[in-house]
N, C-alpha and C positions, 0 to 999 in steps of 0.2 A: 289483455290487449284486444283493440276492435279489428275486424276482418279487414277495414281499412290500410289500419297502419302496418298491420301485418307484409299486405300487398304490396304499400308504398315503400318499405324498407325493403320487399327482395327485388322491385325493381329497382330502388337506387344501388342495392349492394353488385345487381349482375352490371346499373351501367358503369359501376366504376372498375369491374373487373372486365370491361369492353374499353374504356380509359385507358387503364393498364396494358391490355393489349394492343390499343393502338400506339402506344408510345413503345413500345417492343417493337412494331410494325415500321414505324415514322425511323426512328434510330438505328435501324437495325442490327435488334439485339439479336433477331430471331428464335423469342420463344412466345413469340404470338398464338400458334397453334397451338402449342400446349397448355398455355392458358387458358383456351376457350376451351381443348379438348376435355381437362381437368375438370374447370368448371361445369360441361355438361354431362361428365360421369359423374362427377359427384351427388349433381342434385340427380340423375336414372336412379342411382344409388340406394341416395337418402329416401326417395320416396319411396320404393320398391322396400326399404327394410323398415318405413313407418307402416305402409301397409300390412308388412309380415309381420308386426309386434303391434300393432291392433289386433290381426289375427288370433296372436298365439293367449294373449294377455285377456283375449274375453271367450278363452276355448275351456272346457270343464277342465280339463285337465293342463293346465297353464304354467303351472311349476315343473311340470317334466317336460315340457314342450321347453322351455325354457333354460333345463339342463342336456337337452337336446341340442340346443344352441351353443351355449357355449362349449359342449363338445366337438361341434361345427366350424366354431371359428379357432378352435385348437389344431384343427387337421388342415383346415386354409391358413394359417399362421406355417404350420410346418411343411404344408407344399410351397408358401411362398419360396422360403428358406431354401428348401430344398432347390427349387430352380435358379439361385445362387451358384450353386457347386453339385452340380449333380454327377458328380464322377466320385465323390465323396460315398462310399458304402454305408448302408442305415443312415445316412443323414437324417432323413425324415422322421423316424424314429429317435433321435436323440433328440432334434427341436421339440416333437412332440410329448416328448419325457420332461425336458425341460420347464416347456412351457405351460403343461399339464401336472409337474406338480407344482410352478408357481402358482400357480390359479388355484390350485386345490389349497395350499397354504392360506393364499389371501381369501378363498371363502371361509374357510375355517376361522379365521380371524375375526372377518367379519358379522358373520352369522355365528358362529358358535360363542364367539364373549356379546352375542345380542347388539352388537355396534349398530347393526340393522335390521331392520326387521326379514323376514325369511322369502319374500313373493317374488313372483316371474319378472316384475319389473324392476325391481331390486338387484336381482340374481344377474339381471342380463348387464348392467347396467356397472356394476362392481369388476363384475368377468369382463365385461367389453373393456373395461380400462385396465386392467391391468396386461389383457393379450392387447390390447393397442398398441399400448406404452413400448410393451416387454416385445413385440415380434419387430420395430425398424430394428432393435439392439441387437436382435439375434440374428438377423440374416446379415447385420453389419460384422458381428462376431463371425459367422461362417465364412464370409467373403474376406476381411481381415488375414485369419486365420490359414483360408486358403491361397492368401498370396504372397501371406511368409514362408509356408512350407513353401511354394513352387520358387521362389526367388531364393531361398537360402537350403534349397537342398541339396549343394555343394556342402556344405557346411554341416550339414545333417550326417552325409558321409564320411565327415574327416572323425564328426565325433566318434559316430559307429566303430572305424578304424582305431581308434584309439582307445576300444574297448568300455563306453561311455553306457551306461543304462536306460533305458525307452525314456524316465522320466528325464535323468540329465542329459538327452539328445534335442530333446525337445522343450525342455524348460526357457528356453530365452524367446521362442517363439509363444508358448502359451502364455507367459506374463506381457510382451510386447501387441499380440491381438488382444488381451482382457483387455489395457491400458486404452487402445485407440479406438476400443467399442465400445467401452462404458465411459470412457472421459464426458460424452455431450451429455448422457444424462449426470451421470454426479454433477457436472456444472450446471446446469440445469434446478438440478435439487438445491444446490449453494445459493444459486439469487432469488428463487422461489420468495414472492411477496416484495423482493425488491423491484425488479425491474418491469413482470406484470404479476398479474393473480391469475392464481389455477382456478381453472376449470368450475373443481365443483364447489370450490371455496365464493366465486363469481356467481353462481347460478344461486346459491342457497342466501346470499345476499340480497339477489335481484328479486328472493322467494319472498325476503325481510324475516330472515333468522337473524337470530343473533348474531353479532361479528364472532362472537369469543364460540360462541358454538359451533358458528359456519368454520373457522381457523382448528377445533379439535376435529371435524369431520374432516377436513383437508387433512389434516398431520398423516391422520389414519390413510386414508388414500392416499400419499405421496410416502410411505413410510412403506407400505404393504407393494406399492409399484416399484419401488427404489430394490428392495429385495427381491421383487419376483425378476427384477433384469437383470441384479446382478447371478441369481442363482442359475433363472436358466441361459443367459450367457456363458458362463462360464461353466454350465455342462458340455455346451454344444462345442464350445473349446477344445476341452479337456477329450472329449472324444471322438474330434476329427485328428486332433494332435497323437492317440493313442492310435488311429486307424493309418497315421501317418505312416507305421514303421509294422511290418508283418512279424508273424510270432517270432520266427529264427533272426530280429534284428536286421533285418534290409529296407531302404525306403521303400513304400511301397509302390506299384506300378503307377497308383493315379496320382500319387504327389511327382514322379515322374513325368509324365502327360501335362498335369498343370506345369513344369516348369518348361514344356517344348511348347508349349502352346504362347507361353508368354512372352519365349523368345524373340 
């Protein structure tokens, strides 16, 4: 592309994202602000992390800078999360298990059966999608999760009372949060090529790969992301539901706290 057209597309795209916001403004939908706010963090953002991967990518040592990174955006994935429910013990640590070892799977995957070749732009780029994909599910899984325990922890007590064990006190809560925080991505995954095209299936198109190549390079990405959210999903699940109930079988204080708070 020339520097031209470059220029004339981000200025058409920011005015129709000013379009957008004035018809939020004219009607009042009121999320005019957050439209323009969105849009100018994105692009602080975007330039600020082109800058850093120029940086890291022409540095001698560019592969560890690089697994630097995405141990970076492992820990910002799990403080996100963790600022969901922070009354939740270790939370941050379980997002960060989770989602640390999906990304460690999906590298292995990728790089170790040679899918990819091994380099810093590679690396970031594979990692970045898969903690993208995998971190809205998980903090959707924590918050889920945390608002079943606090609305149904009547009902966590009656089981207790009735002599019920940690996993059957908790069980209709851990499959009823999996369900409503993984449902958008498995549907998601269902119309994939029907209703638009992914990402990097679009990009390697627009590169002039082959269709049938650019669609097995997608499989792999949308195959390795579909597992890395249902895995660390339903870690983070499974161990806020475990932290629900203290060793001697009593709910614990902060599913307590979340259900006066929601009163």
């Amino acid at each position: 592309m020339s520097g031209p057209v470059e220029v004339i597309g981000v200025v058409a795209s920011v005015a129709f994202v000013l379009i957008a916001a004035g018809l939020s403004l004219w009607r009042g939908v009121g999320v005019e602000r957050s439209v323009v706010w969105a849009a100018i963090r994105a692009a602080a953002q975007l330039m600020a992390v082109g800058l850093l991967l120029a940086a890291v990518f022409t540095a001698e040592l560019a592969i560890w800078w690089a697994w630097l990174w995405v141990v970076a955006m492992v820990v910002i994935a799990a403080a996100t999360a963790r600022r969901r429910a922070p009354d939740v013990p270790s939370l941050a640590v379980a997002v960060a298990l989770g989602i640390g070892v999906s990304t460690a799977i999906t590298v292995a995957i990728a790089f170790g059966l040679q899918i990819f070749e091994l380099e810093a732009v590679t690396l970031v780029v594979i990692a970045g999608i898969t903690i993208g994909n995998t971190m809205p599910t998980t903090v959707l899984a924590a918050d889920q999760t945390r608002r079943q325990l606090a609305t149904r922890h009547g009902e966590l007590e009656a089981k207790l009372a009735l002599g019920l064990d940690g996993v059957a006190v908790t069980g209709d809560v851990t499959r009823d949060a999996a369900r409503s925080s993984l449902i958008p991505q498995i549907e998601r995954t269902k119309v994939v090529g029907l209703i638009a095209l992914p990402g990097a299936m679009t990009g390697l198109l627009l590169a002039g790969v082959d269709p049938i190549d650019a669609v097995l390079v997608q499989l792999v990405v949308m195959y390795v992301v579909l597992g890395s959210v249902v895995v660390a999903a339903t870690t983070v699940i499974l161990v806020m539901s475990r932290r629900a109930l203290t060793a001697d079988l009593r709910v614990a204080d902060w599913v307590r706290s979340a259900a006066s708070g929601d009163e």
